[in-house]
mmCIF file of the N, C-alpha and C atoms, coordinates in Angstrom:
data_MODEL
# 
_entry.id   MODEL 
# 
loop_
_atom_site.group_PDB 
_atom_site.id 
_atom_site.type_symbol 
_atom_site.label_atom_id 
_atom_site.label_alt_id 
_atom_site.label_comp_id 
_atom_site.label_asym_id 
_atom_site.label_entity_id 
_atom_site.label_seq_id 
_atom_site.pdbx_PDB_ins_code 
_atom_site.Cartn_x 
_atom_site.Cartn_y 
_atom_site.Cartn_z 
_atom_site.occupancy 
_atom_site.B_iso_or_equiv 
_atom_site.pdbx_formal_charge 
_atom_site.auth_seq_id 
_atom_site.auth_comp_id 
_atom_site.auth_asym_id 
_atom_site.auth_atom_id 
_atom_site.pdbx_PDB_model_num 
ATOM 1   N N  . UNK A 1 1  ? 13.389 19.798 -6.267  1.00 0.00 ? 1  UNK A N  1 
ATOM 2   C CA . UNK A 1 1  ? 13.657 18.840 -7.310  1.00 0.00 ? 1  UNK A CA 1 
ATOM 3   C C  . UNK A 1 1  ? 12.984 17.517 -6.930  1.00 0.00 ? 1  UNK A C  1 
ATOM 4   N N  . UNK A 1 2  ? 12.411 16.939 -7.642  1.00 0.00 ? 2  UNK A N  1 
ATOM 5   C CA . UNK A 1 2  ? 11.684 15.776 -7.756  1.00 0.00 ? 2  UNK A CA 1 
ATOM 6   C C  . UNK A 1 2  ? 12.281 14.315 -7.419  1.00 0.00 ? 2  UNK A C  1 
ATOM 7   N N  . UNK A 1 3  ? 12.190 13.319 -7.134  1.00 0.00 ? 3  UNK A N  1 
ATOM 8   C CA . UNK A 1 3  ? 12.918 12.426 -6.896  1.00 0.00 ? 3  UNK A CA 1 
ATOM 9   C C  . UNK A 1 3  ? 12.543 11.453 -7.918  1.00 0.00 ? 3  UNK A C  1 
ATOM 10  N N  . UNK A 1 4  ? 13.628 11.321 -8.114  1.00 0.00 ? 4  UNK A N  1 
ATOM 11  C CA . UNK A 1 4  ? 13.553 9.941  -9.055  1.00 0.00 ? 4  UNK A CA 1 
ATOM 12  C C  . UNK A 1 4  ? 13.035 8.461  -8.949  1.00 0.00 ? 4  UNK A C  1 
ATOM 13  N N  . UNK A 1 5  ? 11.749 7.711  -8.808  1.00 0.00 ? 5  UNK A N  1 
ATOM 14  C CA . UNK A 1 5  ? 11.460 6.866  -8.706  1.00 0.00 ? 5  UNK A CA 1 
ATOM 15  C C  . UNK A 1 5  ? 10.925 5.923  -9.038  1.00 0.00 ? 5  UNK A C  1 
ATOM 16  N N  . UNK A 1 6  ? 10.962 4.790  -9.048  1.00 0.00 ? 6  UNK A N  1 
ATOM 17  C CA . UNK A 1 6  ? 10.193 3.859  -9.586  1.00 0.00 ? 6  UNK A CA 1 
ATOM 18  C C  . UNK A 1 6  ? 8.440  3.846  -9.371  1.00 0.00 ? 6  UNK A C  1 
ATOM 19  N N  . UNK A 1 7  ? 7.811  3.636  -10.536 1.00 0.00 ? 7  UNK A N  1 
ATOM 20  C CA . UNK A 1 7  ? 6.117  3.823  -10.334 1.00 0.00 ? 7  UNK A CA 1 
ATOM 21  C C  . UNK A 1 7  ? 5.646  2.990  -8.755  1.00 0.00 ? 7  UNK A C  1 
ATOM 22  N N  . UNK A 1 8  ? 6.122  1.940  -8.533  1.00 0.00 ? 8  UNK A N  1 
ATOM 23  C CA . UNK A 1 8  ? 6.331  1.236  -7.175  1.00 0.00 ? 8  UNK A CA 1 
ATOM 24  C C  . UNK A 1 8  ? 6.277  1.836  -5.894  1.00 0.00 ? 8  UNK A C  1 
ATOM 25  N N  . UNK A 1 9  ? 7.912  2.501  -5.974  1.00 0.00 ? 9  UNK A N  1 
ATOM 26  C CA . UNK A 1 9  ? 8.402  2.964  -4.716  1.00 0.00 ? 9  UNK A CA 1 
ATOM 27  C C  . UNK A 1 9  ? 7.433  4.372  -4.689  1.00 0.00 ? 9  UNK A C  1 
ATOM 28  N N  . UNK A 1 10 ? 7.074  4.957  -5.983  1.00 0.00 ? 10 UNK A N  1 
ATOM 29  C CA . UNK A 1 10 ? 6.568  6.559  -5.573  1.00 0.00 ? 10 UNK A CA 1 
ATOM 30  C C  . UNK A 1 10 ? 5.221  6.490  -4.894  1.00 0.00 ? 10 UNK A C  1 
ATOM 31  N N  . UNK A 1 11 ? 4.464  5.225  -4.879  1.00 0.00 ? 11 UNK A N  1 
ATOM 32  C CA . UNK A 1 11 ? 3.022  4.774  -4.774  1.00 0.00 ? 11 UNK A CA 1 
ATOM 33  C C  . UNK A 1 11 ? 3.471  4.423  -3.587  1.00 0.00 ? 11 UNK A C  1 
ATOM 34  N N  . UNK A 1 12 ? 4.733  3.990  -3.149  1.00 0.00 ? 12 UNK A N  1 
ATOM 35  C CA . UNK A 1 12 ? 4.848  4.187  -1.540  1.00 0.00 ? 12 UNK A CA 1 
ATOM 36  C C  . UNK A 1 12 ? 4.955  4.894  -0.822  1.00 0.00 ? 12 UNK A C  1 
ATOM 37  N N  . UNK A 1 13 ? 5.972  5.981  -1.095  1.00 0.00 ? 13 UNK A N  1 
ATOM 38  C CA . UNK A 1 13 ? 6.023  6.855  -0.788  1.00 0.00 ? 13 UNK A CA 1 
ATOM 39  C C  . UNK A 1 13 ? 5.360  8.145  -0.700  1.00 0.00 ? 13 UNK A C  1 
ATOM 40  N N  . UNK A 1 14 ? 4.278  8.083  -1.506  1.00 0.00 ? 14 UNK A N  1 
ATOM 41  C CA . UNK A 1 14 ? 2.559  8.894  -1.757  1.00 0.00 ? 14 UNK A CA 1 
ATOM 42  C C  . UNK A 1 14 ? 1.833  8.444  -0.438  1.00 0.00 ? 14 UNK A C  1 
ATOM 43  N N  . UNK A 1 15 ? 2.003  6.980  0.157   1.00 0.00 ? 15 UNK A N  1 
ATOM 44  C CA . UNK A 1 15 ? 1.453  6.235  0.971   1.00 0.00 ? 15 UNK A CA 1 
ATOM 45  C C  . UNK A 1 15 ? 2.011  6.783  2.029   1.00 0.00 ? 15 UNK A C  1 
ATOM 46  N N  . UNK A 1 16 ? 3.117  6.741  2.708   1.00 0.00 ? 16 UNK A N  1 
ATOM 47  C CA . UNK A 1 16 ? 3.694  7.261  3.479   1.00 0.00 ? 16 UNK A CA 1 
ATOM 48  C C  . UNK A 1 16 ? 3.434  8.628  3.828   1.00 0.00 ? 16 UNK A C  1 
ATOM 49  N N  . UNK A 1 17 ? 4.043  9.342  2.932   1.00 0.00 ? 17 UNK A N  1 
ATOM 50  C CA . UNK A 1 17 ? 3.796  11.135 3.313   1.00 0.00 ? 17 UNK A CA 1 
ATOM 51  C C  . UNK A 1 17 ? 2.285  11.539 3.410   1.00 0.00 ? 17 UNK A C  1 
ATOM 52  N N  . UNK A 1 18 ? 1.011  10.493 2.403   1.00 0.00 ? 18 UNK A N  1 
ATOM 53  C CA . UNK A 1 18 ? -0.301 10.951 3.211   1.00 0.00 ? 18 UNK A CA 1 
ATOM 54  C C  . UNK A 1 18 ? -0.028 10.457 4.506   1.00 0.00 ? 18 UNK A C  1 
ATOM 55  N N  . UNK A 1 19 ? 0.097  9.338  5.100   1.00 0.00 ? 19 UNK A N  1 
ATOM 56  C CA . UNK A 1 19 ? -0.050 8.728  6.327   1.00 0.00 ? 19 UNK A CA 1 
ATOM 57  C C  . UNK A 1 19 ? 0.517  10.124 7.802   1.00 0.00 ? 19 UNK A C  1 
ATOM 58  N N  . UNK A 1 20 ? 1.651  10.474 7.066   1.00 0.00 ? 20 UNK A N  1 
ATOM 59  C CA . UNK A 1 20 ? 2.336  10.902 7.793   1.00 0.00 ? 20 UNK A CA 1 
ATOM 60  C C  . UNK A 1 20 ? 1.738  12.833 7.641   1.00 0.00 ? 20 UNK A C  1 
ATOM 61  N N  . UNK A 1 21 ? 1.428  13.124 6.931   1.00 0.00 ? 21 UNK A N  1 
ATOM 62  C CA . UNK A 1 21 ? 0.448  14.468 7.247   1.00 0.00 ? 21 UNK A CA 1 
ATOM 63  C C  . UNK A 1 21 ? -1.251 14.279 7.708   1.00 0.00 ? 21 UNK A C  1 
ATOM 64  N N  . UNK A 1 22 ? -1.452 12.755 7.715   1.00 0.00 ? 22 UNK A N  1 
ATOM 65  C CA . UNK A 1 22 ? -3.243 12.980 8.470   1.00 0.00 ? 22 UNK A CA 1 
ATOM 66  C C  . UNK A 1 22 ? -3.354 12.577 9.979   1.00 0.00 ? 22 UNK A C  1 
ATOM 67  N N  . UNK A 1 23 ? -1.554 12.417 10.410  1.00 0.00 ? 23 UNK A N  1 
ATOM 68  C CA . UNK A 1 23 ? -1.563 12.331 11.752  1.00 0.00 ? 23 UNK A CA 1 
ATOM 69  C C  . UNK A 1 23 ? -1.652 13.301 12.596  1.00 0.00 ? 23 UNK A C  1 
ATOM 70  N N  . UNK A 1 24 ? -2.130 12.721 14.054  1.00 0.00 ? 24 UNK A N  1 
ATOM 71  C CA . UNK A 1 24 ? -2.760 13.796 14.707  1.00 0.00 ? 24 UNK A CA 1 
ATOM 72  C C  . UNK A 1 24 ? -1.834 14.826 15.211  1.00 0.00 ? 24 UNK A C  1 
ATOM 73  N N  . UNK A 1 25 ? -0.128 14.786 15.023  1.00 0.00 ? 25 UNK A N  1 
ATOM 74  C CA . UNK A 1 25 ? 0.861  15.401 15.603  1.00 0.00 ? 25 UNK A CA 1 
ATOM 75  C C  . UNK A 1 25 ? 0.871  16.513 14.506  1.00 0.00 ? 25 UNK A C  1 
ATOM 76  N N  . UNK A 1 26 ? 0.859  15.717 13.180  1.00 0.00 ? 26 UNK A N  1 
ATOM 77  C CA . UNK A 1 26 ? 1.104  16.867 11.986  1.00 0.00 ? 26 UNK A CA 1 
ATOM 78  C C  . UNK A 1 26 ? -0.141 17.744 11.902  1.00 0.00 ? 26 UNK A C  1 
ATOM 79  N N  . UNK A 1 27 ? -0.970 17.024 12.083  1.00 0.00 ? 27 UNK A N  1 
ATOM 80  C CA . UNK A 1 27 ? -2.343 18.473 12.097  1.00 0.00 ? 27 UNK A CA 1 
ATOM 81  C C  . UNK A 1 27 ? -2.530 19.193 13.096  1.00 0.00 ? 27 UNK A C  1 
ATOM 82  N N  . UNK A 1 28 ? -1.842 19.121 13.902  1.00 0.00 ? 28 UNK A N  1 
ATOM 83  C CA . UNK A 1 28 ? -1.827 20.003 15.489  1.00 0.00 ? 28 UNK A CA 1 
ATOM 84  C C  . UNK A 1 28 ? -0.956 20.703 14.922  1.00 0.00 ? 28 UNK A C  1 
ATOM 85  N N  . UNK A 1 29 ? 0.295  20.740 14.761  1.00 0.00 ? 29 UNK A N  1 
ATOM 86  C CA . UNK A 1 29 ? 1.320  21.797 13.890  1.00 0.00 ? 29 UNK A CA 1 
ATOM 87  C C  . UNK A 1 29 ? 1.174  22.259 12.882  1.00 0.00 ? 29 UNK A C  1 
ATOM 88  N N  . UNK A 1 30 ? -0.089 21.568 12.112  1.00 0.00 ? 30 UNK A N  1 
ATOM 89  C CA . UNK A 1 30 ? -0.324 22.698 11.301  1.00 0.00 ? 30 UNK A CA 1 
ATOM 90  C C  . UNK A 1 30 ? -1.265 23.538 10.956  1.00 0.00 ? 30 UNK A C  1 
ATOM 91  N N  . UNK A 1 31 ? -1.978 23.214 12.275  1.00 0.00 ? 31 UNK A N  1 
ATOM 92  C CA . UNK A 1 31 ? -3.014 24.187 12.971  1.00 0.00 ? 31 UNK A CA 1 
ATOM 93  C C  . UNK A 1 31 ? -2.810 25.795 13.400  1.00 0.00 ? 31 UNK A C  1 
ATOM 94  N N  . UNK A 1 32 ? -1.503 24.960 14.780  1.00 0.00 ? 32 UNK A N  1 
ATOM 95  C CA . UNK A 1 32 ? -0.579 26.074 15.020  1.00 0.00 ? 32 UNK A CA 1 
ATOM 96  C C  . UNK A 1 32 ? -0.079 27.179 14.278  1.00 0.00 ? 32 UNK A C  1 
ATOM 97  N N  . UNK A 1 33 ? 0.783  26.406 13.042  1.00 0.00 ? 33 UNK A N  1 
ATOM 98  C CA . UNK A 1 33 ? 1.339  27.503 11.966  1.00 0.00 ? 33 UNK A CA 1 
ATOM 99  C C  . UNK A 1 33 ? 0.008  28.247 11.683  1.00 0.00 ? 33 UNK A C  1 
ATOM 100 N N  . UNK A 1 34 ? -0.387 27.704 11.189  1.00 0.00 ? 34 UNK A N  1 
ATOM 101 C CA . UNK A 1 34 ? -1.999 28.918 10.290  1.00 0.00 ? 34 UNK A CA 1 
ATOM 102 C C  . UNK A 1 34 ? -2.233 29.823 10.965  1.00 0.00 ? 34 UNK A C  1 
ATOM 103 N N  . UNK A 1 35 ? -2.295 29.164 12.378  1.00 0.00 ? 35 UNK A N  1 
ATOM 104 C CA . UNK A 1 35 ? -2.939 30.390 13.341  1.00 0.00 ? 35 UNK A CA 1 
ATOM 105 C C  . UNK A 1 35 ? -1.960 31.025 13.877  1.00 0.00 ? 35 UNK A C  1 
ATOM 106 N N  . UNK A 1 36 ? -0.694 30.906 14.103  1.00 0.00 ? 36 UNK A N  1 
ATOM 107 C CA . UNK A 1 36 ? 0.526  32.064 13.732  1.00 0.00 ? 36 UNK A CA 1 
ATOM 108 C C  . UNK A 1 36 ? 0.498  33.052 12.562  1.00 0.00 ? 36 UNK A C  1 
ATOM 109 N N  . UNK A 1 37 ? 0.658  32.432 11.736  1.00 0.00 ? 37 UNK A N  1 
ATOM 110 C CA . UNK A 1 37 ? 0.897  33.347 10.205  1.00 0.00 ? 37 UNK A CA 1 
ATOM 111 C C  . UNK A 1 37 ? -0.285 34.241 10.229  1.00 0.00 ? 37 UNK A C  1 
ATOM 112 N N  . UNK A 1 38 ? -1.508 34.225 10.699  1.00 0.00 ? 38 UNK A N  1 
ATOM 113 C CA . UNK A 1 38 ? -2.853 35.085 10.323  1.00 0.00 ? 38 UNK A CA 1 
ATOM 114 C C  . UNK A 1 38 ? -2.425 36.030 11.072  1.00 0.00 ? 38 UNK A C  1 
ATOM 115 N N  . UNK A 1 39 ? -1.759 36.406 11.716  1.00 0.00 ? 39 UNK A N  1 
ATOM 116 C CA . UNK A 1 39 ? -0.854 37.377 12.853  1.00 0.00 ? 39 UNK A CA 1 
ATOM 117 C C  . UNK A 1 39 ? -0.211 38.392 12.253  1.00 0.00 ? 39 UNK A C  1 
ATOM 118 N N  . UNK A 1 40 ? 0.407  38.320 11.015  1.00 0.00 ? 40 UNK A N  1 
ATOM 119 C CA . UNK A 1 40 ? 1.284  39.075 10.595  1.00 0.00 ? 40 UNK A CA 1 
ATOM 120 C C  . UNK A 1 40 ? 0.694  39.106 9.233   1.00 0.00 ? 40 UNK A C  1 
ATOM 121 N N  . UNK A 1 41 ? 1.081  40.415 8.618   1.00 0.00 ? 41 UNK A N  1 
ATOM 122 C CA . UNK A 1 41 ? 1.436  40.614 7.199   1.00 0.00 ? 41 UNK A CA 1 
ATOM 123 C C  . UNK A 1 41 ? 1.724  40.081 6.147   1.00 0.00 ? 41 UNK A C  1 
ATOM 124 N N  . UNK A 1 42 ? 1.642  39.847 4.828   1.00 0.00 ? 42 UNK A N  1 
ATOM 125 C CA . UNK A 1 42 ? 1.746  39.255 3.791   1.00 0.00 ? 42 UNK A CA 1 
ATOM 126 C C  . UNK A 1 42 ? 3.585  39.741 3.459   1.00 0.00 ? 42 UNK A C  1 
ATOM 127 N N  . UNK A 1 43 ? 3.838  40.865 3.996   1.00 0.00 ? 43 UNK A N  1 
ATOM 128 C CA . UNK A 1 43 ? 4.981  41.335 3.777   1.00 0.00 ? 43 UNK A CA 1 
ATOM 129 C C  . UNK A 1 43 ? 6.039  40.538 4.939   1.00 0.00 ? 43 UNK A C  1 
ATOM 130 N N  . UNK A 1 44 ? 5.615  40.900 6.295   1.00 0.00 ? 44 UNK A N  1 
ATOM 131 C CA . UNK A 1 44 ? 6.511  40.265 7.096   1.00 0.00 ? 44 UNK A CA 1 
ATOM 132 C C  . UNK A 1 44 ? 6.392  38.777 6.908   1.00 0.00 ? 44 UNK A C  1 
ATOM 133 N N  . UNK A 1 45 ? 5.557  38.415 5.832   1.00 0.00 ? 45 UNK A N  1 
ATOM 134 C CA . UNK A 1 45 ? 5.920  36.772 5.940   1.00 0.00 ? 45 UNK A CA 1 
ATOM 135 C C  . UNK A 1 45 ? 6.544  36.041 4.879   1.00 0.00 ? 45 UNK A C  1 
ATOM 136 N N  . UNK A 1 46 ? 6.929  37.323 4.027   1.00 0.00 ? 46 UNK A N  1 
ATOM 137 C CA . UNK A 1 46 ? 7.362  36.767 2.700   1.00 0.00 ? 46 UNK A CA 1 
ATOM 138 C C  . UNK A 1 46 ? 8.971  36.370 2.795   1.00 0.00 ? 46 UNK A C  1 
ATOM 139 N N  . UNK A 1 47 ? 8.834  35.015 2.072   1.00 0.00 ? 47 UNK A N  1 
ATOM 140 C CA . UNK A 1 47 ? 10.199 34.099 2.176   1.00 0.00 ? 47 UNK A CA 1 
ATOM 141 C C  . UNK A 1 47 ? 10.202 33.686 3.819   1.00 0.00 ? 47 UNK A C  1 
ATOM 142 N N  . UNK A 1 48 ? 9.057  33.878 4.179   1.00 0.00 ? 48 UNK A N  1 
ATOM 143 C CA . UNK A 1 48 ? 9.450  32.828 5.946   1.00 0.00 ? 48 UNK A CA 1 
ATOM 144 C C  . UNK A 1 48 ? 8.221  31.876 5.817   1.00 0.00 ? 48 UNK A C  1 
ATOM 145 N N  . UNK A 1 49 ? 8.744  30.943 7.169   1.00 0.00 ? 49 UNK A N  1 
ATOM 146 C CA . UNK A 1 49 ? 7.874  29.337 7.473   1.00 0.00 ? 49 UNK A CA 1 
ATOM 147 C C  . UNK A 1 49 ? 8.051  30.128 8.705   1.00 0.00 ? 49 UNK A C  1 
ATOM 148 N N  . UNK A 1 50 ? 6.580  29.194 9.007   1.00 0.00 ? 50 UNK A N  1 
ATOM 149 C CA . UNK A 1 50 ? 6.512  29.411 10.729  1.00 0.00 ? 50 UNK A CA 1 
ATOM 150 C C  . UNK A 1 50 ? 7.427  27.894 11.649  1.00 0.00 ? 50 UNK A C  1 
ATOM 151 N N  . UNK A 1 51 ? 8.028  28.065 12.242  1.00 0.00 ? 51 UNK A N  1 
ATOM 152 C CA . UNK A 1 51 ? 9.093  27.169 12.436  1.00 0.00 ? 51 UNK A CA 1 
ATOM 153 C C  . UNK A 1 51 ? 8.699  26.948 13.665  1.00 0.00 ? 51 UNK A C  1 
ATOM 154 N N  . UNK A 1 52 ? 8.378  25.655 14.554  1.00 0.00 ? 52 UNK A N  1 
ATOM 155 C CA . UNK A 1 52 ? 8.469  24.733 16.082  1.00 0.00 ? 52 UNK A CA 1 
ATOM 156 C C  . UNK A 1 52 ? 9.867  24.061 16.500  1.00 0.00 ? 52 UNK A C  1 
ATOM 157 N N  . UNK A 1 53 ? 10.696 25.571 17.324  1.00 0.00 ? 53 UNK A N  1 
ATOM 158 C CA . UNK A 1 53 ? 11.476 24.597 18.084  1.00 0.00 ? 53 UNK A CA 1 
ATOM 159 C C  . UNK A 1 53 ? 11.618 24.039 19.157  1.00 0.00 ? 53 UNK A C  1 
ATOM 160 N N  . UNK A 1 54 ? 12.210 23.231 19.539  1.00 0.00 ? 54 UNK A N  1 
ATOM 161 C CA . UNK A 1 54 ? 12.495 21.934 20.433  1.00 0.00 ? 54 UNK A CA 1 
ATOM 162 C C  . UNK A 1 54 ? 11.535 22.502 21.711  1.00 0.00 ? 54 UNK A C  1 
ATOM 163 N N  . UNK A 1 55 ? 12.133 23.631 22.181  1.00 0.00 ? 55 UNK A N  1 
ATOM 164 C CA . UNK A 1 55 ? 10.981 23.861 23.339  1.00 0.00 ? 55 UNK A CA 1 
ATOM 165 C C  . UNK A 1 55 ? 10.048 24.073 23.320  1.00 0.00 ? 55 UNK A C  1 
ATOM 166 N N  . UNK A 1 56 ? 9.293  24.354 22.072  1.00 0.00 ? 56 UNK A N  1 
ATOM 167 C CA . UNK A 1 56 ? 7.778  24.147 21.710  1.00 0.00 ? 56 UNK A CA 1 
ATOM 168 C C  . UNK A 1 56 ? 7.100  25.873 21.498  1.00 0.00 ? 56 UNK A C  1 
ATOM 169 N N  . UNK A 1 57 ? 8.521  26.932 20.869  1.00 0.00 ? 57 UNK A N  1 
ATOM 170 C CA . UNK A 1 57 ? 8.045  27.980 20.616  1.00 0.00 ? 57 UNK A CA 1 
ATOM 171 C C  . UNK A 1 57 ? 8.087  28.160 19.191  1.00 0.00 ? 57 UNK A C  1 
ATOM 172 N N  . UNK A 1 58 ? 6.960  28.988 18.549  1.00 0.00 ? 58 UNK A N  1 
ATOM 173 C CA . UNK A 1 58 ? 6.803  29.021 17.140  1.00 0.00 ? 58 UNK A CA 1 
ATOM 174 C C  . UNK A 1 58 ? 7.200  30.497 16.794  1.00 0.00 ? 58 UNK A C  1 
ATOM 175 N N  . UNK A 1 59 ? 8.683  30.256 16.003  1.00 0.00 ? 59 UNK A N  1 
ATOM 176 C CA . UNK A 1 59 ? 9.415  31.719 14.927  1.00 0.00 ? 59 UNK A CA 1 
ATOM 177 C C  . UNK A 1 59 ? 8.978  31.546 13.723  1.00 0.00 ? 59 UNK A C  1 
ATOM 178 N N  . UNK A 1 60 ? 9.235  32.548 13.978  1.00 0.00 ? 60 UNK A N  1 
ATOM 179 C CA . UNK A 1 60 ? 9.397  32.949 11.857  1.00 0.00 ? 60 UNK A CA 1 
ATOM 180 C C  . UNK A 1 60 ? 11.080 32.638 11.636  1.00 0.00 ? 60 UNK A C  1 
ATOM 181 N N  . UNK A 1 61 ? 10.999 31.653 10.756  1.00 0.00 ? 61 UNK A N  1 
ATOM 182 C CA . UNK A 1 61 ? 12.239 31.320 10.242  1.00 0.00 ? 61 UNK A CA 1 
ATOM 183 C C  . UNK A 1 61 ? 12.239 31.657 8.862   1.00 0.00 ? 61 UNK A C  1 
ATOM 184 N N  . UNK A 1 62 ? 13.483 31.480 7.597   1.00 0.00 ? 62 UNK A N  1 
ATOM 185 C CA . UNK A 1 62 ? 13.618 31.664 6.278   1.00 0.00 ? 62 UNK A CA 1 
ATOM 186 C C  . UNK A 1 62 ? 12.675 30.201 5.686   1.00 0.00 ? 62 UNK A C  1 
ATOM 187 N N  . UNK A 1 63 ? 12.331 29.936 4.852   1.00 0.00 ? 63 UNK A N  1 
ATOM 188 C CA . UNK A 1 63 ? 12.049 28.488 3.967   1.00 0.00 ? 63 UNK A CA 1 
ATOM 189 C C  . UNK A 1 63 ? 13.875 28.153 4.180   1.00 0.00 ? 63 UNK A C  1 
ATOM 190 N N  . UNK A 1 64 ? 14.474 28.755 3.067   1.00 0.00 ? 64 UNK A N  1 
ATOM 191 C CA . UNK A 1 64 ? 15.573 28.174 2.847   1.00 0.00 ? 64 UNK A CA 1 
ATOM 192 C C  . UNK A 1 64 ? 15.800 26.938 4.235   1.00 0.00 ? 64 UNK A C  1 
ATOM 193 N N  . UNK A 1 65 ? 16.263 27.362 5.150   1.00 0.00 ? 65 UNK A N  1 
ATOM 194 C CA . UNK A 1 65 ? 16.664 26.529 6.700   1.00 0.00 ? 65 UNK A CA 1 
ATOM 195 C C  . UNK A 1 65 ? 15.658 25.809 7.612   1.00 0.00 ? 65 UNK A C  1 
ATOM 196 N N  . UNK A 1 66 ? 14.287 26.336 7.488   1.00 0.00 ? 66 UNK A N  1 
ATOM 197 C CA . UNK A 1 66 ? 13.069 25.023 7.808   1.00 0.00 ? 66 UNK A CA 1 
ATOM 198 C C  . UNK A 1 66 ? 12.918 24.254 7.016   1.00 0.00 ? 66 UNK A C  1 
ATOM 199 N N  . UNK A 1 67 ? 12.881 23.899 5.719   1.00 0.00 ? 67 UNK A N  1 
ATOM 200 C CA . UNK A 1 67 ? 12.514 23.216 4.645   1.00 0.00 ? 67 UNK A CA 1 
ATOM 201 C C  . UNK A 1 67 ? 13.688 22.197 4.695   1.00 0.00 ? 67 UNK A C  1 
ATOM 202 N N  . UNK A 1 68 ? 15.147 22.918 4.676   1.00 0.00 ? 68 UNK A N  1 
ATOM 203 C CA . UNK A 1 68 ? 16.240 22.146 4.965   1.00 0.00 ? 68 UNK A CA 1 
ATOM 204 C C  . UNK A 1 68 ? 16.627 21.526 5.796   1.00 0.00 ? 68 UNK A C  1 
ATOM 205 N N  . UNK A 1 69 ? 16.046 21.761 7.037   1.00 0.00 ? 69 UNK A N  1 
ATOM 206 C CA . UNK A 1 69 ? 16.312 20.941 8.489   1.00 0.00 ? 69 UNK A CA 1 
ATOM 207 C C  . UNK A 1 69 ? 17.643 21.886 8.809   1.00 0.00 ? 69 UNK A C  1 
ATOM 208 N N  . UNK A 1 70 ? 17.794 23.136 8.527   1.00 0.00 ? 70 UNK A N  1 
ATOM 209 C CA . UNK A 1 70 ? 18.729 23.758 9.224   1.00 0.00 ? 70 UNK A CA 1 
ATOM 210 C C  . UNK A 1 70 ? 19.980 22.826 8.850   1.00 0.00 ? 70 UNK A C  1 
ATOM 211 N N  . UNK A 1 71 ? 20.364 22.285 7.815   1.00 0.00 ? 71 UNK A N  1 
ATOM 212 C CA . UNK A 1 71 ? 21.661 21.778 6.644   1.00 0.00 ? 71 UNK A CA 1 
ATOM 213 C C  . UNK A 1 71 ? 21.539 20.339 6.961   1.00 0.00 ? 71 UNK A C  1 
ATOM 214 N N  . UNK A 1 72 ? 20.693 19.819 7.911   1.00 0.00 ? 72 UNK A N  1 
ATOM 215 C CA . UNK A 1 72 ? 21.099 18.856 8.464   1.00 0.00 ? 72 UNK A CA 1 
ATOM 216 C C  . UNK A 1 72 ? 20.057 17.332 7.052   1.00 0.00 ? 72 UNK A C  1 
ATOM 217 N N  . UNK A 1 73 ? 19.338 18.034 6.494   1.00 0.00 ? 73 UNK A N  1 
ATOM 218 C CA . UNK A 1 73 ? 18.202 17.470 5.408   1.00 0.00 ? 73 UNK A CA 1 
ATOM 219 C C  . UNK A 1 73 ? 17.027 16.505 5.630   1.00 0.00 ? 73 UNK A C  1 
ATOM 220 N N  . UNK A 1 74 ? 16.334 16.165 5.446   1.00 0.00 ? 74 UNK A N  1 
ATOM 221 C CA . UNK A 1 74 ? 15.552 15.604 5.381   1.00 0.00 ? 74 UNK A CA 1 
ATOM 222 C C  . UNK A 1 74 ? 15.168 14.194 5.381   1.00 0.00 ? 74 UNK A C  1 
ATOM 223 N N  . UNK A 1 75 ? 16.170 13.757 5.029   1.00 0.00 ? 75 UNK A N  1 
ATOM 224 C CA . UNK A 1 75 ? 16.365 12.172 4.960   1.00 0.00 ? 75 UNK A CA 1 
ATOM 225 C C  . UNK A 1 75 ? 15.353 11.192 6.117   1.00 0.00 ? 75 UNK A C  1 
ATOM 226 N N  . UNK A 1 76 ? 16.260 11.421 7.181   1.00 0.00 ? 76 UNK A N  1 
ATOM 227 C CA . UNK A 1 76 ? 15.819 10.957 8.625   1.00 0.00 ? 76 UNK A CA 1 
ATOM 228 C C  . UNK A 1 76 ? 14.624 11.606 9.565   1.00 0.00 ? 76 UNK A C  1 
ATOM 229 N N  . UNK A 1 77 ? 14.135 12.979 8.999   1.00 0.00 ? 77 UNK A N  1 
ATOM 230 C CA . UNK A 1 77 ? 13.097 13.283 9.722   1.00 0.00 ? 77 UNK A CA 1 
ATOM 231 C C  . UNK A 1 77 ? 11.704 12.971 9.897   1.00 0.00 ? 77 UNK A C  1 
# 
């Protein structure tokens, strides 16, 4: 679902989330993922994200719970 925003704040926030995917942390992870997922099947990957946890190993998780931050949301990440 879309967020509701002012023409303002969304032109910031466009600003932000590019900023924050042409960094060099986010393109290393999402290097990683690609070159995980080419690993497996179109079948074993359906309804999963390739997921980085804390100790720096990459699962196959659901969307539902990577996308969500595991219930915890998105807000702060």
């Amino acid at each position: 679902m879309a967020q509701k925003l002012s023409p303002k704040a969304s032109a910031a926030k466009k600003k932000r989330d590019l900023e924050y995917a042409k960094s060099p942390v986010r393109k290393k992870r999402k290097r990683e993922n690609q070159k995980k997922r080419r690993k497996y099947s179109a079948f074993q990957l359906k309804g999963k994200d390739v997921h980085h946890t804390k100790d720096g190993r990459l699962v196959l998780t659901s969307v539902l719970k990577n996308r969500g931050n595991y219930g915890k949301g998105t807000k702060n990440e």
